[in-house]
C-alpha positions as CSV (number, residue, x, y, z in Angstrom):
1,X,117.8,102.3,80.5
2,X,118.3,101.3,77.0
3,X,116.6,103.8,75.1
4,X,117.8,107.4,75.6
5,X,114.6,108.8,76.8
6,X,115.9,112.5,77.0
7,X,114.0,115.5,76.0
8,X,114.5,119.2,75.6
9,X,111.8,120.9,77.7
10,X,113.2,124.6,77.1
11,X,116.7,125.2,77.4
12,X,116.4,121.9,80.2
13,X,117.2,118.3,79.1
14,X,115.3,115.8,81.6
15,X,116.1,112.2,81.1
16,X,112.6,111.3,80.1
17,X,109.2,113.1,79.4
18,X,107.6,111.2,82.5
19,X,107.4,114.3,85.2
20,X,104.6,115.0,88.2
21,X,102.1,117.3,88.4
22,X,101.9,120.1,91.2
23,X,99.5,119.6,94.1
24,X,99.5,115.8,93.8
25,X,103.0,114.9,94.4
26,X,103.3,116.8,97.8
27,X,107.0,117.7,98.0
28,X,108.4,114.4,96.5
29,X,109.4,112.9,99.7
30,X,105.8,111.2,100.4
31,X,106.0,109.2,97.4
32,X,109.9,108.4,97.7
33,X,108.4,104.8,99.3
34,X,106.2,104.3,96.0
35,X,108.6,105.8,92.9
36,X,112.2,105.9,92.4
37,X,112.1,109.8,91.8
38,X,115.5,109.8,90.3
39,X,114.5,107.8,87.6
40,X,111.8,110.5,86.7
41,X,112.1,113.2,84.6
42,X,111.2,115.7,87.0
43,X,108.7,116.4,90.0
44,X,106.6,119.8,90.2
45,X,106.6,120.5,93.4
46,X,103.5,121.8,95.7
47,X,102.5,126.0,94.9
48,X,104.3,128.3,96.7
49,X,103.3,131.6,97.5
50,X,104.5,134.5,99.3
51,X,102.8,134.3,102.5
52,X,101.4,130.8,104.0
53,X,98.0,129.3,102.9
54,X,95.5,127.4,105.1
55,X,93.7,126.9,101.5
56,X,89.7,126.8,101.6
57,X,87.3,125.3,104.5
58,X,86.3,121.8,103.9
59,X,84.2,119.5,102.4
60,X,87.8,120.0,99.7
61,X,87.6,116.9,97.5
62,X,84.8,115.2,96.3
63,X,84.9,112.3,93.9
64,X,83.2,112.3,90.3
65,X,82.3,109.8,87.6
66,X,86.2,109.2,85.9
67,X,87.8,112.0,87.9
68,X,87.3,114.0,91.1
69,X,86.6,117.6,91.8
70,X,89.2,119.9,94.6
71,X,88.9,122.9,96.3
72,X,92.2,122.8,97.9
73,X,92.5,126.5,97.6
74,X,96.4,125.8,97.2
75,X,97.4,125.5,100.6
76,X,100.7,125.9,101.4
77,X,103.7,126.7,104.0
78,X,104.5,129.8,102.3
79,X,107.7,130.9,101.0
80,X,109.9,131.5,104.3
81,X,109.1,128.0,105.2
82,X,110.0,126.5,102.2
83,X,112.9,128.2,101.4
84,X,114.4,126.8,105.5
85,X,112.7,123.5,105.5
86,X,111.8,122.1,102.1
87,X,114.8,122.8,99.7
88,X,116.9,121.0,101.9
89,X,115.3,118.1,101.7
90,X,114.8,118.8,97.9
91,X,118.7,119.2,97.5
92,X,118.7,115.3,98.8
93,X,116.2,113.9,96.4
94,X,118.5,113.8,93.6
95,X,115.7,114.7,90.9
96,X,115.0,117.3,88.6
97,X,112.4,119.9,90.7
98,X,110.5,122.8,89.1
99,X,108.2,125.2,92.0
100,X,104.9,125.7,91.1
101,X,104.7,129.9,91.8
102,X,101.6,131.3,92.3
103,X,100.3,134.6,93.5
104,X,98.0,137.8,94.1
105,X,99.9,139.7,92.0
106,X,102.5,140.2,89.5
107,X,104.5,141.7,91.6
108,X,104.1,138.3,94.0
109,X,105.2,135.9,91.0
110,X,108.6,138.2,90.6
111,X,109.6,138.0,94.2
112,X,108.9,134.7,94.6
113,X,110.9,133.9,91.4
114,X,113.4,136.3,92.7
115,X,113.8,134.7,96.0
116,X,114.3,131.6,94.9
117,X,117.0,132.2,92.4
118,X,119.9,131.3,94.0
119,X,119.1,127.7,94.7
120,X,120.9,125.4,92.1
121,X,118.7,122.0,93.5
122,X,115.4,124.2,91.8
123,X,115.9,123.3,88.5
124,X,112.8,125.4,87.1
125,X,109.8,126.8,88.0
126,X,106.3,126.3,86.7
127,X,103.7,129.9,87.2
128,X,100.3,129.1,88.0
129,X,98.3,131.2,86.4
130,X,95.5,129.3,86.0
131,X,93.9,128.1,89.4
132,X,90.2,127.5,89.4
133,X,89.4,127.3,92.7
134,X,90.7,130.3,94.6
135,X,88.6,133.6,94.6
136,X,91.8,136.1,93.3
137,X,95.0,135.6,92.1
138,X,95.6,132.7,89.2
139,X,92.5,132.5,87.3
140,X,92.4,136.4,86.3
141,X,95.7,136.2,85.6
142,X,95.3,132.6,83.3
143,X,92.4,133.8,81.4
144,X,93.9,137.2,79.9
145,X,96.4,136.7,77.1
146,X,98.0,140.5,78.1
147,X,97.7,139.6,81.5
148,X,99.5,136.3,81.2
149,X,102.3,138.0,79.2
150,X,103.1,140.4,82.0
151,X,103.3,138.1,84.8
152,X,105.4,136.0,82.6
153,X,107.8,138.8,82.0
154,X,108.4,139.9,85.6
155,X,108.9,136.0,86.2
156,X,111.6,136.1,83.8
157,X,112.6,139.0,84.8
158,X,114.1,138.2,88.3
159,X,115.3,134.6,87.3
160,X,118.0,132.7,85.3
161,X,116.0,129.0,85.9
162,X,113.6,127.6,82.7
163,X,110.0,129.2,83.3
164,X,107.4,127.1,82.6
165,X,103.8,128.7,82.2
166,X,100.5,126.1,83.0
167,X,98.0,127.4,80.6
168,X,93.9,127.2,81.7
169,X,91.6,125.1,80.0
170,X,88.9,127.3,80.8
171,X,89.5,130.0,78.0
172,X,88.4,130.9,74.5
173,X,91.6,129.9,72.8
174,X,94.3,128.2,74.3
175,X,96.5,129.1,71.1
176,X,96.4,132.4,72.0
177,X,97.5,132.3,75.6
178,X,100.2,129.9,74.8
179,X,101.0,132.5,72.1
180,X,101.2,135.5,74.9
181,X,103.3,133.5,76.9
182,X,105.7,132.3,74.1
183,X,106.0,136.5,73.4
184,X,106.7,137.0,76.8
185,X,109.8,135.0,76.7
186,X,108.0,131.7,78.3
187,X,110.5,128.6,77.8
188,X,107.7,126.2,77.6
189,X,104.1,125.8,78.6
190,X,102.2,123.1,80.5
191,X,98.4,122.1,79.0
192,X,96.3,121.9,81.2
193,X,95.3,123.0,84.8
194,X,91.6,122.1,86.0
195,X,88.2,122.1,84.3
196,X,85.6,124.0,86.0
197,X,83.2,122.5,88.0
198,X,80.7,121.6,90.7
199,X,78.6,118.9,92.6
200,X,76.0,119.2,94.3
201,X,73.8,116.9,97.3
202,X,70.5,116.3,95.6
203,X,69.7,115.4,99.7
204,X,70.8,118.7,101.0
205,X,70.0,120.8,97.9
206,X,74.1,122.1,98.5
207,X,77.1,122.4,96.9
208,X,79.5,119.4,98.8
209,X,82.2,121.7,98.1
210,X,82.9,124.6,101.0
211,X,83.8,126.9,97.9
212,X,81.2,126.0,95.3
213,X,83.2,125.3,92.8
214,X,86.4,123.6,92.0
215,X,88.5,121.8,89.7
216,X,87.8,118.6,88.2
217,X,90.5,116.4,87.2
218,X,91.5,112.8,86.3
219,X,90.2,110.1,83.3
220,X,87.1,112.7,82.2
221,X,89.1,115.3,81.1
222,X,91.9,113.8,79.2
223,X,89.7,114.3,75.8
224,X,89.7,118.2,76.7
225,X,93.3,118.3,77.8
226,X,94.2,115.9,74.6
227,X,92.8,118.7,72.1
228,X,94.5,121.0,73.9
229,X,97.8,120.2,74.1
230,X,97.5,119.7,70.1
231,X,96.3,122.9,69.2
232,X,99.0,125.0,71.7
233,X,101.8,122.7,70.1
234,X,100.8,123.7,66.7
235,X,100.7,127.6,68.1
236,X,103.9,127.8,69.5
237,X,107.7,126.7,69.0
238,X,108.5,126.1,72.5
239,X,108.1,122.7,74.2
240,X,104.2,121.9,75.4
241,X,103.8,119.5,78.5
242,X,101.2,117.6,78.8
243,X,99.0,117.4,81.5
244,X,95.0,116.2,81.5
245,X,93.7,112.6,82.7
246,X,96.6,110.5,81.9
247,X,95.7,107.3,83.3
248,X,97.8,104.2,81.5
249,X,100.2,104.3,78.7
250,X,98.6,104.6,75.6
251,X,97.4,107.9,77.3
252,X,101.1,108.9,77.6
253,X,101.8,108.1,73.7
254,X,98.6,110.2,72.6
255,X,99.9,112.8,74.3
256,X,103.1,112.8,72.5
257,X,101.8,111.9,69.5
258,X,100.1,115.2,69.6
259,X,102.7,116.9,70.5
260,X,103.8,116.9,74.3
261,X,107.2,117.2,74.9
262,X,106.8,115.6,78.2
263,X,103.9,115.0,80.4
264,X,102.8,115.6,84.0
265,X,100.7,112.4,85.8
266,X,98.6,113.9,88.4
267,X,95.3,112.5,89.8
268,X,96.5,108.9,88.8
269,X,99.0,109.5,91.6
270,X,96.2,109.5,94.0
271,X,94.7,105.8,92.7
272,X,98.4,104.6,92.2
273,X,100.8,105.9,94.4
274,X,103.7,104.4,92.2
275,X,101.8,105.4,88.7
276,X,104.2,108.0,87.6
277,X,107.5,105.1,88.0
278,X,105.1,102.1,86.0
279,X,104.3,104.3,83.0
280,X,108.1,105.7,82.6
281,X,109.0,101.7,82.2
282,X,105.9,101.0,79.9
283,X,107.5,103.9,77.8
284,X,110.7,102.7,77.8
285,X,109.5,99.2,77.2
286,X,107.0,100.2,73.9
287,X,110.3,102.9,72.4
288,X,111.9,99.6,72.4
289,X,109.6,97.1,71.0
290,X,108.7,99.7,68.0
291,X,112.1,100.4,67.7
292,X,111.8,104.3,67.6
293,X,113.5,107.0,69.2
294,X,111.0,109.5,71.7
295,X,111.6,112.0,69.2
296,X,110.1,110.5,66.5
297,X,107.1,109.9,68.4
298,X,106.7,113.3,69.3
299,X,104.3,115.7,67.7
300,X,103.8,112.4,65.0
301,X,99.9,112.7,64.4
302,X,99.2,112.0,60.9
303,X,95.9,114.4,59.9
304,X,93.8,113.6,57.1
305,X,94.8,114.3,54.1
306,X,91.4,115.8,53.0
């Protein structure tokens, strides 16, 4: 590339801010015959937890006006599984990969931080602490600034990697969690998980989704996730990624603009299975024609002077 794209995303250089979000990039390799994940800045991989997940009983996914909803329940193959058959697979990517962590408890974030440690081809990891559509765990733990804190110090505690905390949307402030975290020794955030929210069959008079409730994503939220992202970048001094409805490239320059250091494409990967590898060469491609560096587009909004 001609541009140097690089950006600091606490105490972590990736080669550009273009990175995946958790739970819609499966483990990398499903997408490897849509993006060149090399080229990326990073993938976040799929939540791990301590014990395997068969996640929550369908209907899981329903699709909304500019987004959809998911009730997922974060299934996944658990942390003995993905220690033996998924990081050897990860070590031959070639690509930056953080773990999403998530868990019951505090003490389930350390050891699964703890556990996974020693493996050099896990470049980071990224704590849940803000799933919407489980009944325990993540959202207690994402909607209490104190409670935050503490799960990000026992993360910290038991790892040398980058920790990355993804912050709720569905809080009174965001600055204030994002400040917690930053005090807890947090190396950068990510803004933000899932709205809350529902659908209901106006036939059946039910919820489609199994579990009520879930998370809604995609186009309607980017607004939300937009304002966010400003307002924990003006909190805090560590890096903020981006996350929120990102759907074409002027989405990825408002999001640096107000002050992402990097963003995560998620439900667009859905829609476009090569998404995330198109908007890293629309970046590259618009840093050129304006003749500016990605740090001088960072954090750039210009605010009324009133």
């Amino acid at each position: 590339m001609g541009v140097d794209l690089s950006v600091d995303i606490g105490g972590l250089t990736i080669q550009n801010p273009i990175m995946t979000a958790s739970g819609t990039f499966g483990y990398g390799e499903e997408f490897a015959p849509f993006v060149d994940l090399v080229e990326l800045g990073g993938i976040i991989v799929k939540g791990i937890s301590l014990e395997p997940r068969a996640g929550n009983a369908p209907s899981r996914i329903v699709e909304t006006p500019s987004g959809m909803l998911n009730a997922i329940g974060l299934q996944n193959v658990g942390i003995d599984a993905f220690i033996e058959k998924k990081i050897p697979m990860l070590e031959q990517l070639g690509c930056v990969v953080f773990v999403n962590v998530l868990g019951d408890s505090i003490d389930d974030y350390a050891e699964i931080a703890r556990r996974l440690d020693p493996y050099p081809s896990l470049h980071g990891l990224e704590i849940n602490i803000s799933c919407p559509n489980v009944k325990k765990g993540g959202v207690v733990f994402g909607s209490s600034p104190e409670m935050a804190g503490r799960v990000t110090e026992a993360v910290k505690a038991n790892t040398s990697k980058p920790v990355m905390v993804k912050l709720s949307p569905n809080v009174t402030s965001v600055s204030d969690m994002a400040k917690a975290v930053e005090q807890a020794g947090a190396d950068s955030i990510s803004v933000i998980n899932t709205l809350i929210g529902m659908a209901i069959d106006s036939k059946t008079r039910k919820p489609i989704l199994d579990n009520v409730i879930g998370g809604l994503s995609g186009p309607a939220i980017k607004p939300v996730a937009l304002r966010m992202v400003y307002e924990a970048a003006k909190a805090v001094d560590i890096p903020v990624i981006g996350i929120g409805g990102i759907n074409s490239l002027e989405d990825v320059i408002e999001f640096l603009i107000a002050g992402a250091s990097a963003v995560q494409i998620g439900t667009m990967n859905f829609v476009n299975p090569a998404a995330s590898g198109e908007l890293l060469h629309g970046l590259q491609n618009y840093l050129e024609s304006e003749n500016i560096t990605i740090n001088e587009l960072i954090g750039s909004i210009q605010l009324p002077s009133n």
